[in-house]
C-alpha positions as CSV (number, residue, x, y, z in Angstrom):
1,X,175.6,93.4,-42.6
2,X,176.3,97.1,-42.3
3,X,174.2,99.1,-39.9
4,X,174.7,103.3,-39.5
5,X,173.8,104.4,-36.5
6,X,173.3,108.1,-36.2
7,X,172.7,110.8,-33.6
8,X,174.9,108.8,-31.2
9,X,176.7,109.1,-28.0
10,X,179.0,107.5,-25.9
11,X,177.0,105.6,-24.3
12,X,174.8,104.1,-26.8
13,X,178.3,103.1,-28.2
14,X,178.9,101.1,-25.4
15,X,175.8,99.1,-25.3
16,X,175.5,98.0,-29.5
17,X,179.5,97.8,-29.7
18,X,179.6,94.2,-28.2
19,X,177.2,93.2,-30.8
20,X,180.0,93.7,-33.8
21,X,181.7,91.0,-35.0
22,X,182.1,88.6,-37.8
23,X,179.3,89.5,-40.7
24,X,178.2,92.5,-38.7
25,X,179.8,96.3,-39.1
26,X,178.9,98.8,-37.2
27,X,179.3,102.5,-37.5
28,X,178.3,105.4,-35.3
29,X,177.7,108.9,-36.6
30,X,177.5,111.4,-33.9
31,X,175.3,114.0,-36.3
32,X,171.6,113.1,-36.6
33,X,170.1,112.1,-39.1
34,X,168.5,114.9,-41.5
35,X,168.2,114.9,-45.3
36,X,172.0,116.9,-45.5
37,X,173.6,114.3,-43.6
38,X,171.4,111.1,-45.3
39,X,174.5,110.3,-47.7
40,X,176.6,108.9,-45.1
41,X,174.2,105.6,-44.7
42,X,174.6,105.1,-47.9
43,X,176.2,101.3,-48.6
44,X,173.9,100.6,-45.4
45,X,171.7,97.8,-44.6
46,X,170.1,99.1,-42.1
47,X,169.7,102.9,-40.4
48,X,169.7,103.1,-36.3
49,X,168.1,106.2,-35.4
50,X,166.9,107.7,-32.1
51,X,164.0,110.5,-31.1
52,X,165.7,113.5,-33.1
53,X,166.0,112.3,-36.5
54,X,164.7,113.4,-38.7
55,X,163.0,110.6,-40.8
56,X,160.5,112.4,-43.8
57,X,159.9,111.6,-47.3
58,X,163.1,113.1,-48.3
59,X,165.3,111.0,-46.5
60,X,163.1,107.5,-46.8
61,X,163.7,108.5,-50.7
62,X,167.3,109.0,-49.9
63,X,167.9,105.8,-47.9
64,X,165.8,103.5,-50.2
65,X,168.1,105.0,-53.3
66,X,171.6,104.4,-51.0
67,X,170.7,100.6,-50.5
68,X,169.0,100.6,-47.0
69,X,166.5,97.6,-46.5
70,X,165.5,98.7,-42.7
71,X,164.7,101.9,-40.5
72,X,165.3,100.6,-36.8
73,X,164.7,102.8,-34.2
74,X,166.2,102.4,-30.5
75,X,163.1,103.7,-29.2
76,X,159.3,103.8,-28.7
77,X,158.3,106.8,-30.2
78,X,158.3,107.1,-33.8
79,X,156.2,110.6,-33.8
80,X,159.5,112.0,-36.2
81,X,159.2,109.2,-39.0
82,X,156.9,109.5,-42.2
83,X,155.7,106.1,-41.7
84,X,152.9,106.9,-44.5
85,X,155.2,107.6,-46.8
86,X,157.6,104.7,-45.8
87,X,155.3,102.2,-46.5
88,X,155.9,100.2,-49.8
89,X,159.2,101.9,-49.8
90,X,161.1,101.0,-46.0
91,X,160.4,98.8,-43.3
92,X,160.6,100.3,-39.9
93,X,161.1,98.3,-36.5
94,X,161.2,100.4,-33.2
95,X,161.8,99.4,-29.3
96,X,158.1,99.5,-27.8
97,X,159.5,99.1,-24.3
98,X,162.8,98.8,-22.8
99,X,162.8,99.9,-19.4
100,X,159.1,101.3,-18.4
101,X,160.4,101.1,-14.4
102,X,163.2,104.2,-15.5
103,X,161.2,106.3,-17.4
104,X,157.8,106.2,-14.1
105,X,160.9,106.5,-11.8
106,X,162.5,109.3,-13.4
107,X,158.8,111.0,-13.3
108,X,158.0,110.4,-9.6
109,X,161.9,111.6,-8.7
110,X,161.2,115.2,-10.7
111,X,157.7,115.0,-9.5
112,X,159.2,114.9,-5.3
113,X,162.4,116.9,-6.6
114,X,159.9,119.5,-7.1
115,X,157.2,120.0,-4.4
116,X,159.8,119.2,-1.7
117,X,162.6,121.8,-3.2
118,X,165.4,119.3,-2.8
119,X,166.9,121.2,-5.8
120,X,167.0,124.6,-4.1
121,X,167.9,122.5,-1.0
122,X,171.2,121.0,-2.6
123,X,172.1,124.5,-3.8
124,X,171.8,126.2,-0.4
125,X,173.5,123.9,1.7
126,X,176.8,124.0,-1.1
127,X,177.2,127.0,0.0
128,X,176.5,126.1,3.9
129,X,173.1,127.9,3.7
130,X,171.1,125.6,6.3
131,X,167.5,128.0,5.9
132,X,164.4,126.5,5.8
133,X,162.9,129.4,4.2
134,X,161.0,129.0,1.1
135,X,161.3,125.3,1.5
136,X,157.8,124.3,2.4
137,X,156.3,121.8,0.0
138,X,153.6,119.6,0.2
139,X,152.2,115.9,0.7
140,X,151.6,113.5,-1.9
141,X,149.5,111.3,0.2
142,X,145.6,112.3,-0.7
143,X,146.5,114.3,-3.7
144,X,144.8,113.6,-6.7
145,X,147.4,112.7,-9.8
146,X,145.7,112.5,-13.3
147,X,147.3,110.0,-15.8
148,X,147.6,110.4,-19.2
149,X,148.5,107.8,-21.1
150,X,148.2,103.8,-19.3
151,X,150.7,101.5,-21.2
152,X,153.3,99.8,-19.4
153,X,155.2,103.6,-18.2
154,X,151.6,105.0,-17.1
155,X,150.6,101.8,-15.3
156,X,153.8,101.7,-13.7
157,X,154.1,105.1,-11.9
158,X,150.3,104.3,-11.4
159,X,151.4,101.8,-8.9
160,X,153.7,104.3,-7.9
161,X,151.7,107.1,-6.7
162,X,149.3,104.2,-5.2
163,X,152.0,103.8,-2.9
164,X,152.1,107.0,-1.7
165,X,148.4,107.0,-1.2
166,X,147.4,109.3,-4.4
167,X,144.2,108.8,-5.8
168,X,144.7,107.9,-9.2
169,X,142.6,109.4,-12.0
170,X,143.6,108.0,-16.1
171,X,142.6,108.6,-19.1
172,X,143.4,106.8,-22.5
173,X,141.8,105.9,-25.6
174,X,142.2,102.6,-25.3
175,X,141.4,101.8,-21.4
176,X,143.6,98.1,-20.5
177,X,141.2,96.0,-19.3
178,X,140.5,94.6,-15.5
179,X,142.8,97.0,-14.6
180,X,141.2,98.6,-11.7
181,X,142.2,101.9,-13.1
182,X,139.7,104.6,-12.5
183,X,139.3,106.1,-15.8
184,X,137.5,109.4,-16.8
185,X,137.3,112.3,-19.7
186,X,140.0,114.3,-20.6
187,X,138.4,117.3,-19.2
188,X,137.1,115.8,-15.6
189,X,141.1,114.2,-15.3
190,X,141.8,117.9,-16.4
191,X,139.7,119.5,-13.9
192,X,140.1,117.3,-10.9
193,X,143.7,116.6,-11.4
194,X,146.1,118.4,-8.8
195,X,148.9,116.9,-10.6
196,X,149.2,116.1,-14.2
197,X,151.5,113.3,-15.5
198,X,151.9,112.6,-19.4
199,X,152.9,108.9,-20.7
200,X,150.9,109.0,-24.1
201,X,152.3,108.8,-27.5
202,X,152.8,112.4,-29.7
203,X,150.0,112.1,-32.4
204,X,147.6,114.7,-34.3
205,X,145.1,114.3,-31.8
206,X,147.3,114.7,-28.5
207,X,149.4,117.8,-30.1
208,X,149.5,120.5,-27.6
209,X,146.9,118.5,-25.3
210,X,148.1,121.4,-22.8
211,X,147.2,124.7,-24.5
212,X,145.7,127.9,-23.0
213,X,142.3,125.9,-23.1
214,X,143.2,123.3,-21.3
215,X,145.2,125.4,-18.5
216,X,142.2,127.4,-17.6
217,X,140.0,124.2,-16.6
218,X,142.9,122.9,-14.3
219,X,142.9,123.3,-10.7
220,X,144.8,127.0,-9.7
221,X,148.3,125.4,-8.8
222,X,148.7,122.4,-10.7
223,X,151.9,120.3,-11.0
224,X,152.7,119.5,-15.0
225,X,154.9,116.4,-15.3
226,X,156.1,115.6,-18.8
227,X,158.4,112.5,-19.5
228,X,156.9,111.7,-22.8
229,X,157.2,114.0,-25.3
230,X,157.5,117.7,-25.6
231,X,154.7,118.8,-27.8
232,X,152.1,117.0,-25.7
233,X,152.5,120.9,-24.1
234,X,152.3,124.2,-25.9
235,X,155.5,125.6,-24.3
236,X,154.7,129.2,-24.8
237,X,151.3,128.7,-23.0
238,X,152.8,126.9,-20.1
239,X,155.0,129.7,-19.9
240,X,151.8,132.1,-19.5
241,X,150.4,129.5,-17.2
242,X,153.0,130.0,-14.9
243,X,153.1,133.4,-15.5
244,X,149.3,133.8,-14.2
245,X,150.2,131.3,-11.3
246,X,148.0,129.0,-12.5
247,X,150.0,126.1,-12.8
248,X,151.8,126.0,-9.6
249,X,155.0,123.9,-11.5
250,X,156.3,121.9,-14.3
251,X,158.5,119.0,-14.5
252,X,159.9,118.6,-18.2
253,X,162.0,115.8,-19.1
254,X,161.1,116.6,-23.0
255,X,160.5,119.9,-24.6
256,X,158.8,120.8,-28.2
257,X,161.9,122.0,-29.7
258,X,164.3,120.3,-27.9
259,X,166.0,118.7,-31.1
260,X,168.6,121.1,-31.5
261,X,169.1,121.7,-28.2
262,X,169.1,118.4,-25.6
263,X,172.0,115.9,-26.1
264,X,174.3,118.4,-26.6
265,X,176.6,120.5,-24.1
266,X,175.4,124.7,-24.5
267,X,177.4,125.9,-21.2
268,X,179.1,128.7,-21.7
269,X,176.7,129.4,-24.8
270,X,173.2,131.7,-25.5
271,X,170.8,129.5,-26.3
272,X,168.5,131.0,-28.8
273,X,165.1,129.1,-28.0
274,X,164.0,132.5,-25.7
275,X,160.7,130.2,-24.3
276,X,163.3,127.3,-22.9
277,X,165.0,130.1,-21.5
278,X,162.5,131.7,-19.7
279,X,161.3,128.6,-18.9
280,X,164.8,127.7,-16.9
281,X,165.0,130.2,-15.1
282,X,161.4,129.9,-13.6
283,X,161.6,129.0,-9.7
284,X,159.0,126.4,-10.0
285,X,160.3,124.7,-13.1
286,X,162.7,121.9,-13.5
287,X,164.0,120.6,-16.8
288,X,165.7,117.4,-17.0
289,X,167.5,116.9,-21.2
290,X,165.5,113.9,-22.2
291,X,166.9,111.2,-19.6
292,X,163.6,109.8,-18.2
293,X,165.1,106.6,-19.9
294,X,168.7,107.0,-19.0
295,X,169.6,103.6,-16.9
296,X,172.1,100.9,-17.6
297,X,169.5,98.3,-17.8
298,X,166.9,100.2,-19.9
299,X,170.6,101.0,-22.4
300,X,171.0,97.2,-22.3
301,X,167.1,96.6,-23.2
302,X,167.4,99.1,-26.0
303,X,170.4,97.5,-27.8
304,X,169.4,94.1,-27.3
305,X,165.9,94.5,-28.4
306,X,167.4,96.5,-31.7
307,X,169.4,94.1,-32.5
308,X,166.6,91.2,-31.9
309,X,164.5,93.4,-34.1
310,X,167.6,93.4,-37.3
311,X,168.0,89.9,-36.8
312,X,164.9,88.5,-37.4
313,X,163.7,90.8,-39.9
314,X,166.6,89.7,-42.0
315,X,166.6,85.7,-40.7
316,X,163.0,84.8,-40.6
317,X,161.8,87.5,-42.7
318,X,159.3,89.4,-40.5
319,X,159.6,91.4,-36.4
320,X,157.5,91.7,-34.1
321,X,158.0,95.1,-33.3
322,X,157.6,96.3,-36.7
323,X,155.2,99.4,-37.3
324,X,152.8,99.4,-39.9
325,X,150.5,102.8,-41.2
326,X,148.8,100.6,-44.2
327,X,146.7,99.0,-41.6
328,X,145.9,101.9,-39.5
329,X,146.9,99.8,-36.4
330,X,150.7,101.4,-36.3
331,X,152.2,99.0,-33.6
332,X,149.1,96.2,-33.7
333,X,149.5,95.3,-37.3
334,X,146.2,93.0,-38.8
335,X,149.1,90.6,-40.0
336,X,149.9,89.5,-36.3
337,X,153.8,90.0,-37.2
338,X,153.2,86.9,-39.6
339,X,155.3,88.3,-42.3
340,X,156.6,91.9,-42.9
341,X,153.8,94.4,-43.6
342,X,154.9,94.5,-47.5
């Protein structure tokens, strides 16, 4: 079995390598996957992408033409795959979860990182600067945190801010049941909310959930925390937002148009994306490149479940964790994982 992997680094190189061996060749493409760069899968069995690929009609066409029988992605989100126009044409399998406890952790650390200034903290004292000026932050415990978004990652940092002593205020379309979660509207989580967490997947309904709108209804001084994905947040109207003082910060693990832009190493370069730019050099914003997920056990999670997910598609002939549009129920196919979804 040959499986491309593209958009790779280092360390996703480490984690799928141990996996090669007899009847199994890997290779590891350090470009992303885009309709230019489609030809090298071909001779493939199987593609390996992750969040920046780009996986439209073109490319499906492209793959299904070169040979490959499976899309697999080494991740949750599949929000940059055609998976209408896959179907009847590619199977794709994705990761659903493979560390939730990194990504709520990674959200509660820029979430503190934040209101207590430890960043401009760490800077100061490098340079033996001990002032406490400008330092002041404020307590979690009482605050109201809005949760958007309650699968495993939302529930998780849930419990997190519980132990702080937040009140916790979620919304979702699909409440989880006997969960003791205090769910409301959109616009009362909105409104209420003195801090804002995102943990929902990117689809037509939830694009640019943050607009101008939406930031006029929040509290005056609200914390934005985004670890899911960018364009949950119109990016230009944060940056007015912030502008106005009306959201107080941001914490951005993901950004709209981060796919030419995070993964790769820009120091000592002018980045042309003007509204990241501004957005970096805002006192009350901190932007993490996509590492929310970034642990050696979530890595470890992430390869072994992808390679779970190749196995049994091609030795019993269906996966679990294959997505399905036909159906309407993307990751809750009617077939129960049966059998393949065509």
């Amino acid at each position: 079995m040959n499986i491309a992997f593209f958009d790779t680094k280092p360390y996703d190189r480490e984690s799928f390598e141990k996996y090669e061996g007899p009847g199994m060749h890997l290779r590891f493409f350090e470009t992303r996957l885009t309709p230019d760069t489609v030809n090298l899968a071909a001779g493939s069995d199987v593609v390996c992408v992750f969040v920046n690929d780009v996986v439209n009609a073109e490319v499906i066409d492209k793959l299904c033409q070169g040979g490959v029988k499976l899309l697999a992605l080494r991740c949750a989100g599949y929000n940059n795959v055609d998976l209408d126009h896959a179907f009847g044409r590619l199977h794709v399998v994705h990761v659903p979860a493979y560390s939730p406890y990194a990504v709520a952790e990674h959200t509660m650390a820029l979430l503190l990182t934040s209101i207590r200034r430890i960043h401009k903290a760490y800077n100061r004292t490098r340079d033996f600067n001990f002032s406490l000026s400008g330092l002041t932050g404020f307590d979690l415990h009482g605050k109201t945190v809005g949760v958007v978004g309650t699968g495993k990652i939302g529930r998780i940092f849930i419990d997190i801010c519980r132990g702080f002593g937040m009140k916790v205020l979620a919304y979702d379309r699909f409440p989880a049941a006997d969960s003791g979660i205090d769910y409301v509207s959109l616009e009362e989580l909105f409104t209420q909310s003195d801090i804002i967490s995102f943990h929902c997947p990117l689809t037509a309904e939830t694009y640019h959930m943050v607009n101008a709108q939406t930031i006029q209804i929040m509290k005056k001084g609200v914390v934005l925390v985004n670890t899911s994905r960018g364009a949950l947040i119109d990016a230009e109207a944060l940056l007015e937002g912030i502008k106005e003082r009306k959201v107080g910060a941001a914490c951005l693990d993901v950004y709209e148009e981060e796919s030419d832009i995070f993964f790769q190493d820009f120091s000592g370069h002018i980045v042309s994306d003007d509204t990241l730019a501004r957005l970096i050099t805002m006192p009350n914003v901190i932007v993490t490149s996509h590492q929310a997920f970034l642990t050696s056990e979530a890595l470890g999670n992430i390869a072994e479940t992808t390679m779970n997910n190749i196995s049994s598609f091609f030795e019993s002939g269906s996966c679990e964790n294959e997505l399905c549009y036909h159906c309407g129920q993307v990751e809750n196919c009617r077939k129960l994982r049966r059998k393949k979804c065509f």
